[in-house]
ChimeraX commands (.cxc) that place a marker at each C-alpha (Angstrom):
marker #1 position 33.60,38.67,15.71 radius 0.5
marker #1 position 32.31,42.24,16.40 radius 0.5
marker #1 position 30.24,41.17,19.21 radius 0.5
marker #1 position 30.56,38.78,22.03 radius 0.5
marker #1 position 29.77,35.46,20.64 radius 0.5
marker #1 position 26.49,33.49,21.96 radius 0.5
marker #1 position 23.09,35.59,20.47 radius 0.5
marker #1 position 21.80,37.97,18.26 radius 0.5
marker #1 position 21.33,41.41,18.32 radius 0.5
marker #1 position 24.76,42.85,20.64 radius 0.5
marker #1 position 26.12,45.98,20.05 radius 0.5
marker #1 position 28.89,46.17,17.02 radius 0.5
marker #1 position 32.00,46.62,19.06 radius 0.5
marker #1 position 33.97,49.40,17.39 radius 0.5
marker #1 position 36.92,48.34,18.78 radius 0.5
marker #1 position 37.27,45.23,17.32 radius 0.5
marker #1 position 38.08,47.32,14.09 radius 0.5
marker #1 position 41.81,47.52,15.44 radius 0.5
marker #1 position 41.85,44.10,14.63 radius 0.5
marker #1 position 40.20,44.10,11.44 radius 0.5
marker #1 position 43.27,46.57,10.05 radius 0.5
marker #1 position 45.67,44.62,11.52 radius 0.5
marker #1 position 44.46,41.72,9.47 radius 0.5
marker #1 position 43.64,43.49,6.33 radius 0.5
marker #1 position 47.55,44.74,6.38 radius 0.5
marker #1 position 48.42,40.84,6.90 radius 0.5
marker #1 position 46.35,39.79,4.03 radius 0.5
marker #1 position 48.14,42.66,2.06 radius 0.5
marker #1 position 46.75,42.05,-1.89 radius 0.5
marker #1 position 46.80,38.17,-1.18 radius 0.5
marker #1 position 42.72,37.38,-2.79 radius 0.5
marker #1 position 41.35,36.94,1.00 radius 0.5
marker #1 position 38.00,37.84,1.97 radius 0.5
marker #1 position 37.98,39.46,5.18 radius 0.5
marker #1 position 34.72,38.82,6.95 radius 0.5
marker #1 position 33.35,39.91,9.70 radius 0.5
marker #1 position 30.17,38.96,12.06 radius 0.5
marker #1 position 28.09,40.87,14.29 radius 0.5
marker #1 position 26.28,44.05,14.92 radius 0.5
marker #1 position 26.37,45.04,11.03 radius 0.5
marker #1 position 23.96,47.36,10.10 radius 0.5
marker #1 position 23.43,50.55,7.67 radius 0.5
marker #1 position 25.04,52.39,10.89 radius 0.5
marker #1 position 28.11,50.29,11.30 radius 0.5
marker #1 position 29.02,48.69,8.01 radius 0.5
marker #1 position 30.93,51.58,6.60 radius 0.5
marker #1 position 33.02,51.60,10.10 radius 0.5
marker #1 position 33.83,47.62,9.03 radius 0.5
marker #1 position 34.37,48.75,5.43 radius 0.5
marker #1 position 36.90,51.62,6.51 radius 0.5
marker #1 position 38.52,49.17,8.94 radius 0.5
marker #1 position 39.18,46.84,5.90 radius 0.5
marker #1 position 36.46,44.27,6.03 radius 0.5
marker #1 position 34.80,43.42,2.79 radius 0.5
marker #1 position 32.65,40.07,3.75 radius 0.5
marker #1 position 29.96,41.01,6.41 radius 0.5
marker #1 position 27.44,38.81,8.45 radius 0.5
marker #1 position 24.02,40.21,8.55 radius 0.5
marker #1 position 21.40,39.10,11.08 radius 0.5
marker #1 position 19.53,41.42,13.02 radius 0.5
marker #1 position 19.59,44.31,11.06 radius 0.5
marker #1 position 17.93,42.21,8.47 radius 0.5
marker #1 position 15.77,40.27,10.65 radius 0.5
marker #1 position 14.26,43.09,12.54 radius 0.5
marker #1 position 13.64,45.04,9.39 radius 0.5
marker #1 position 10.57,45.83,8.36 radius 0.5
marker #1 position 11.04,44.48,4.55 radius 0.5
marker #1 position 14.04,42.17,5.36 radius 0.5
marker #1 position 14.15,41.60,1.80 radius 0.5
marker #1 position 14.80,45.11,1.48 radius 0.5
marker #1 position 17.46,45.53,3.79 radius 0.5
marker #1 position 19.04,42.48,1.97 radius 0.5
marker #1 position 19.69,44.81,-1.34 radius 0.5
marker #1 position 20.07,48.00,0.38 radius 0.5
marker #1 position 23.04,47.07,2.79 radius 0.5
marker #1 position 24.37,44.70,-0.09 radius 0.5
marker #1 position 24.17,47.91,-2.74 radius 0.5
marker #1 position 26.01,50.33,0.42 radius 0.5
marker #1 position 28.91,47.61,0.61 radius 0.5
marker #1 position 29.31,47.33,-2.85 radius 0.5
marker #1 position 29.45,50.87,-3.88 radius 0.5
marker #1 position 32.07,51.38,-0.89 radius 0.5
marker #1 position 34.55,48.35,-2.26 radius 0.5
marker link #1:1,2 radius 0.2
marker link #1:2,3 radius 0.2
marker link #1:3,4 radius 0.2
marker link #1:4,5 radius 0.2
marker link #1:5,6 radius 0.2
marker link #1:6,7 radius 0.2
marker link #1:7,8 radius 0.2
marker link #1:8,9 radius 0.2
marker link #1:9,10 radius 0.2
marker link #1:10,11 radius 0.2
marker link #1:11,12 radius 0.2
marker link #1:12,13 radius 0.2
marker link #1:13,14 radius 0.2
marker link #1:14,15 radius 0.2
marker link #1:15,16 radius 0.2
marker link #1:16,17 radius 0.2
marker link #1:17,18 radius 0.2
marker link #1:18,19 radius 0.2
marker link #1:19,20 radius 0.2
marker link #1:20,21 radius 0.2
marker link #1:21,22 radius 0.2
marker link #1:22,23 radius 0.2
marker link #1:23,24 radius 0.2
marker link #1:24,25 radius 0.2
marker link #1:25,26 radius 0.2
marker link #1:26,27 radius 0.2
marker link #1:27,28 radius 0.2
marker link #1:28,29 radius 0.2
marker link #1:29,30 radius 0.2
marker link #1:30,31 radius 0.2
marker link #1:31,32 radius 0.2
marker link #1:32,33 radius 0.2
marker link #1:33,34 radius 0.2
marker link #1:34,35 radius 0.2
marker link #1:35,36 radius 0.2
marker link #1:36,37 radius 0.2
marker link #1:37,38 radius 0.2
marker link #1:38,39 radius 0.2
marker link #1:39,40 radius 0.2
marker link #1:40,41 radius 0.2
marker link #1:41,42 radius 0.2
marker link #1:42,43 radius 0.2
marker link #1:43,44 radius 0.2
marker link #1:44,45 radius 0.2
marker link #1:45,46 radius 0.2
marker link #1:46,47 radius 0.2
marker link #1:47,48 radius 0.2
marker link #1:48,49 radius 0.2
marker link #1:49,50 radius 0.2
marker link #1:50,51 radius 0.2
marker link #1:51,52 radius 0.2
marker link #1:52,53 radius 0.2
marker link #1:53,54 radius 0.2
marker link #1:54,55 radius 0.2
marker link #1:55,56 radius 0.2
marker link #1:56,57 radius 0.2
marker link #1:57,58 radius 0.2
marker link #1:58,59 radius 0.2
marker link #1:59,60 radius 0.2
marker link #1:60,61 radius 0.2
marker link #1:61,62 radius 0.2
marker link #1:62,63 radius 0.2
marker link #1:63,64 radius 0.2
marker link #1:64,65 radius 0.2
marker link #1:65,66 radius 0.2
marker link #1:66,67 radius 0.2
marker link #1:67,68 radius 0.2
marker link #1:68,69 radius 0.2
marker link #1:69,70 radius 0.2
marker link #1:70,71 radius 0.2
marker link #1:71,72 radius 0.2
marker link #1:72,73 radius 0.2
marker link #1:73,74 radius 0.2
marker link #1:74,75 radius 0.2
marker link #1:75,76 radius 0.2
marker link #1:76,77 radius 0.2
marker link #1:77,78 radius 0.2
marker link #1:78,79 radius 0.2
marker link #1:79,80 radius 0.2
marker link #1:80,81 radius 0.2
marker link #1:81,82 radius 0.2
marker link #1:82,83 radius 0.2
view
C-alpha cells in the first residue's frame, strides 16, 4: 500500500518506495508481479516504476478523470513503455 488503507483519493506516499526496492531485490528474477495500490497517477507511477513496481492499482486518477477511459490507455501505455 502507498497510502493509508481505508478510502480513495490519499496522497501516494513516496516513502513507501523504500519498501517497494527492498522487495523487488527479494523477488530478484523469480516471475513475481510486484503490485502496488494507492495514489498512482501520471505524476507518481514512474516513482513506483523506478522503485521496482510493475503491477499498479488505479482508482482515482482514473475515476476523477475527465475521459476515464482515456486515462485507462494513457497510464497503461506510460507503464508499459517504462517496463
Amino acid at each position: 500500500m502507498t497510502v493509508e488503507p481505508g478510502f480513495g483519493g490519499q496522497k501516494f506516499m513516496e516513502n513507501m518506495m523504500v519498501k517497494v526496492r527492498r522487495t523487488r531485490e527479494i523477488i530478484g528474477d523469480r516471475p513475481i508481479w510486484l503490485q502496488v495500490d494507492g495514489g498512482i497517477s501520471m505524476n507518481t507511477i514512474e516513482i513506483a516504476l523506478d522503485a521496482g513496481a510493475d503491477t499498479f492499482v488505479v482508482g482515482s486518477a482514473v475515476f476523477n478523470a475527465t475521459d476515464p477511459a482515456q486515462m485507462v490507455v494513457d497510464i497503461r501505455k506510460f507503464a508499459t513503455s517504462k517496463l
